[in-house]
C-alpha positions in Angstrom: 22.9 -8.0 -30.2 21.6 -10.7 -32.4 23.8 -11.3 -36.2 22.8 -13.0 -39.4 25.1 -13.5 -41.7 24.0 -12.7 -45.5 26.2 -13.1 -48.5 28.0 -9.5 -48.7 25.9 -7.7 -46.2 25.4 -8.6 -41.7 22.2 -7.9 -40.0 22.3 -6.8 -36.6 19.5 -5.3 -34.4 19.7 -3.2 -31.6 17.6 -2.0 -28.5 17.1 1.6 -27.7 18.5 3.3 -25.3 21.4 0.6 -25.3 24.7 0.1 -27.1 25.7 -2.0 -30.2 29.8 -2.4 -31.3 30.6 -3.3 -34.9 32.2 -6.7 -35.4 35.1 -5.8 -37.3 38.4 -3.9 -36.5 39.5 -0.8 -38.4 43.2 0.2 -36.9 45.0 2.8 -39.5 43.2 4.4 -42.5 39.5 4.1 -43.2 36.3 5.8 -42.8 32.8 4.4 -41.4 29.5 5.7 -43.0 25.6 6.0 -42.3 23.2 5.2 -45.1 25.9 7.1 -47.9 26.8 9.6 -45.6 30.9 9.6 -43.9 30.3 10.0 -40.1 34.0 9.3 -39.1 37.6 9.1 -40.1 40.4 6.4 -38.8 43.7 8.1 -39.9 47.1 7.3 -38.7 45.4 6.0 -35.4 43.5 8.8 -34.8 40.0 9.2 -34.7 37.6 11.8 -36.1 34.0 12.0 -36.0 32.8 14.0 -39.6 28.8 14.5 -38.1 28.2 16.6 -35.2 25.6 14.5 -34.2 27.6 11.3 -33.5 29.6 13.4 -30.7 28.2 11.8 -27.6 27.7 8.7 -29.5 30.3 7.2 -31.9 33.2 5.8 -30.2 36.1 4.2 -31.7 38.8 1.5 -29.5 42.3 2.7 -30.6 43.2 -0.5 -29.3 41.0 -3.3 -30.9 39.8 -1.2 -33.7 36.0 -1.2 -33.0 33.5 1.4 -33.1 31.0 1.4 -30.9 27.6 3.2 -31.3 25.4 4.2 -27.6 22.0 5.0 -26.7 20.9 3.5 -29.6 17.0 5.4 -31.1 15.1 4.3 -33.9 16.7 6.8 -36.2 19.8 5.4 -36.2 18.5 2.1 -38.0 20.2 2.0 -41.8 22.9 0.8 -43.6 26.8 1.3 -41.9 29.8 1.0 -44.3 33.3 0.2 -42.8 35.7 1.0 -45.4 39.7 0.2 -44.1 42.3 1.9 -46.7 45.4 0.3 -45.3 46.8 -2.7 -43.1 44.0 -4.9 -42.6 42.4 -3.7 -46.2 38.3 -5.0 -46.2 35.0 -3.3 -47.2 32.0 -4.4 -44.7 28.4 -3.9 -44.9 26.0 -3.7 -41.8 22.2 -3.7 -41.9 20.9 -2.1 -38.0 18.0 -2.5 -37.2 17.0 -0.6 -33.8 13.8 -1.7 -32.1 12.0 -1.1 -28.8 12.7 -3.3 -25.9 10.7 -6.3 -25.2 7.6 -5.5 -22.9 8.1 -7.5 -19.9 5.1 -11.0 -19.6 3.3 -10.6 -16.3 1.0 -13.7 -15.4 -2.3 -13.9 -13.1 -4.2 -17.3 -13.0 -8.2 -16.6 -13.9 -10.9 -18.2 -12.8 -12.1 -21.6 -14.5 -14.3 -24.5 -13.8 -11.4 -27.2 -15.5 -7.8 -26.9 -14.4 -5.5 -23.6 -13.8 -6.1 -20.8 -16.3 -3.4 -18.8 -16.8 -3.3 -15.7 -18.9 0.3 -14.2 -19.9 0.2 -10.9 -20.5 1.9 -7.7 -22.0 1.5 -3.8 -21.8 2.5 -3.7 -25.8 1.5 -6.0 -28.5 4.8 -8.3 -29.3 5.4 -12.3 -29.8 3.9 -14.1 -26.7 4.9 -17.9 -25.7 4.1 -20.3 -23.2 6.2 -23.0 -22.6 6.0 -26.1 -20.5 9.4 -27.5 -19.5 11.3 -27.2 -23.2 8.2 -27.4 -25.3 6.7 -24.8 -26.5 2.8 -25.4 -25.7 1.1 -21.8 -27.1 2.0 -19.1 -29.7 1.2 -16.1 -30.6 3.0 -13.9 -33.3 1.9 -10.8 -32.1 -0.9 -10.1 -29.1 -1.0 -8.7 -26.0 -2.0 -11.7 -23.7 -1.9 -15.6 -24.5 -3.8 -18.0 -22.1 -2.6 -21.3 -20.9 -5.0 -23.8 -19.4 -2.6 -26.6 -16.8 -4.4 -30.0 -15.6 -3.7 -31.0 -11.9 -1.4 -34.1 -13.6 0.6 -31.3 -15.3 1.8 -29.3 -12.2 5.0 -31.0 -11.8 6.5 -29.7 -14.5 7.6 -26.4 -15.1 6.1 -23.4 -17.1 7.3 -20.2 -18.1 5.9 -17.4 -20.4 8.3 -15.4 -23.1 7.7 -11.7 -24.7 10.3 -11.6 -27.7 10.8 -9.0 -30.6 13.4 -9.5 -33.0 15.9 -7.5 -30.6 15.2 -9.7 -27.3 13.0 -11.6 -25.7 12.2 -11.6 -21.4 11.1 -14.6 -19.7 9.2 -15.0 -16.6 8.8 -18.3 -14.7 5.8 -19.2 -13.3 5.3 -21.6 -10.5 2.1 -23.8 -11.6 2.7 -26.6 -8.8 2.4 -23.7 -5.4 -0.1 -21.5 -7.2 -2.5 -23.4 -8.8 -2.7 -25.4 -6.0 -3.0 -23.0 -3.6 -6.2 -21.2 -5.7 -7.9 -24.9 -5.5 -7.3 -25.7 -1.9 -8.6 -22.5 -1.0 -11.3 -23.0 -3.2 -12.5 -26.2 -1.8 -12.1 -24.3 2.0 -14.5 -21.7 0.7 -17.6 -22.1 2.5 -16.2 -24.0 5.7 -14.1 -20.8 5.8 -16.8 -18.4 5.1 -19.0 -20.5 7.8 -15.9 -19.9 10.7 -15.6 -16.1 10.1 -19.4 -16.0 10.9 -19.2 -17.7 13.7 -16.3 -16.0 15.4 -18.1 -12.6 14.2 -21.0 -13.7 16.0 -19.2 -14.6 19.1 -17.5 -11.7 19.2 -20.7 -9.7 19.1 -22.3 -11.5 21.8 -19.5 -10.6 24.2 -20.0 -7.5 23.5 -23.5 -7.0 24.1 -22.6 -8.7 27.4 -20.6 -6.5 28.5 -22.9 -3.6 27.6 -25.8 -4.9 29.4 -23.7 -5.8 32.4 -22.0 -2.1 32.3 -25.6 -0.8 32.6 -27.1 -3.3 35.3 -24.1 -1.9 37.0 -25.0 1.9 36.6 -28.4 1.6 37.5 -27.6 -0.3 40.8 -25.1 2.6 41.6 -27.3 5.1 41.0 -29.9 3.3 42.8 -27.5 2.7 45.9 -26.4 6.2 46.0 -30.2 7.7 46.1 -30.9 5.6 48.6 -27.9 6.6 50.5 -28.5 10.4 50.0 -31.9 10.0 51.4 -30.7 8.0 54.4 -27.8 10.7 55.2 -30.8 13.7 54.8 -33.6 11.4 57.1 -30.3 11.3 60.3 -29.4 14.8 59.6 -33.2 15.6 60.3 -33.4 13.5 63.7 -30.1 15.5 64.9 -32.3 18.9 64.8 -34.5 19.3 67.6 -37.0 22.0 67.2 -38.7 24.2 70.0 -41.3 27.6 70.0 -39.4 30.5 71.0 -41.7 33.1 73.1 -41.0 36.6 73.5 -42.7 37.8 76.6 -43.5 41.8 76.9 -42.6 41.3 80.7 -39.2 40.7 80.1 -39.4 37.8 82.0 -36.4 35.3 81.7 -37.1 33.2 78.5 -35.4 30.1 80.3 -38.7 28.1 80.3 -39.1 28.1 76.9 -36.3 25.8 76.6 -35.8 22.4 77.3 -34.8 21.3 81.0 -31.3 21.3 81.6 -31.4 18.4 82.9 -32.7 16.6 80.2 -31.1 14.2 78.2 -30.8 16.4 74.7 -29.1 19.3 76.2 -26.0 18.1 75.0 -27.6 18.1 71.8 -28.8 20.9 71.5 -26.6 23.5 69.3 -28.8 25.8 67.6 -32.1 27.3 68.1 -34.3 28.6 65.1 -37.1 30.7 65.3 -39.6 32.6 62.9 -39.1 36.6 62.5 -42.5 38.2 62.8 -42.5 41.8 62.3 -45.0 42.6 65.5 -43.1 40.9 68.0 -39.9 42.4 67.6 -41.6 45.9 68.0 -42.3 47.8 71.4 -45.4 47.6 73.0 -45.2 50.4 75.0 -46.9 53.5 73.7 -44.7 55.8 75.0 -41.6 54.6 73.0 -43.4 55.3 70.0 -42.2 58.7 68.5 
């Protein structure tokens, strides 16, 4: 709540949405009124409230004597009466005047060729101030950013930026000496920095086409290995089989000499015989079986 005293009348703003008490006690017969209109009684220490509408929102201390209005809106702006009848016998005179809070500064540094640029800023357009230390450096009556430019002899001291209305004002501190310098040393690091990532991203891609081509080298000689070790496997399963000629003699003579001597060195080997099925040996030759 902010007061100015006038000859016969007290100014007093308000935020909305918050609360506002009048400055003067009222504690046994009187009446408090809105822009001509009686809102509430004080009588015999009791309070009444005359306007629906001040319900929820007049309030009246029956033990200092103050009314307090809450959740203050625009509407409620006006002139307020206090009239006390008896005791403490006065007549006072309030001007309220209710405005919106103070938009909260928010401050980014922009980019500049000379010094730190800073640029204060504010979602709705209100009284914007930069200050450096105690001194006010920039103004602007009513905007909604305000730019500050900061040499590199200048960090030391201390900035701030200030959004103020005639209700308030909010102040945000701004650290020049960490961020400015910060945006400069990074700055000069640029390129040297730019020049490392593309080196280790390089690097990193070389390892990995290493490591393909080696995975591949790899493959191929495995498959190359195994091939050759298939082929190997079939070539000694092929020596192992021994072949002879099978003949089926109409005599019925003992086929024994058609096989190989029993004495020889691969009888031992010898587990299975094979022979082609031909239709016209396997059928009697003898005409007299035929019926």
């Amino acid at each position: 709540m902010i007061l100015s005293a006038a000859e016969g009348e007290k100014n007093l703003t308000g935020v909305v949405g918050r609360s506002i008490t009048l400055p003067d006690s009222m504690m046994e017969r009187g009446f408090l009124s809105h822009d001509r209109t009686i809102v509430a009684f004080v009588i015999k220490n009791k309070f009444e409230i005359q306007e629906k509408i001040y319900t929820d929102k007049l309030y009246w201390d029956d033990k200092t004597g103050k009314f307090t209005i809450k959740n203050l809106q625009k509407n409620d702006s006006g002139l307020y009466v206090l009239d006390s009848k008896e005791g403490n016998v006065f007549l006072s005179y309030y001007r309220l005047m209710v405005y919106d809070a103070a938009p909260p500064p928010a401050v980014r540094r922009l980019n500049s060729s000379g010094g730190c640029l800073l640029e204060c800023r504010v979602e709705e357009k209100t009284e914007l101030s930069w200050y450096k230390d105690e001194q006010i450096l920039n103004q602007s009556s009513s905007g909604l950013s305000l730019l500050l430019t900061v040499q590199e002899q200048d960090f030391s001291s201390s900035y701030r930026c200030v959004a103020a209305n005639p209700a308030e004002s909010k102040t945000l501190p701004f650290d020049v000496r960490t961020s400015c310098r910060e945006e400069e040393e990074a700055g000069s690091l640029g390129p040297r920095h730019n020049w490392t990532v593309i080196i280790v991203v390089a690097a990193a891609v070389s390892i990995l086409f290493v490591i393909l081509f080696s995975w591949m080298i790899r493959r191929k000689y495995l498959g190359q290995k195994r091939t050759i070790r298939q082929t190997q496997d079939s070539e000694k399963r092929e020596e192992e089989v021994q072949y002879t000629q099978i003949h089926i003699r109409p005599d019925g003579r003992n086929q024994r000499d058609s096989f190989p001597d029993p004495s020889g060195p691969t009888l031992n080997s010898l587990t299975t015989v094979y022979d082609k099925v031909e239709a016209h040996r396997i059928l009697p030759t003898d005409p007299a079986v035929n019926v």
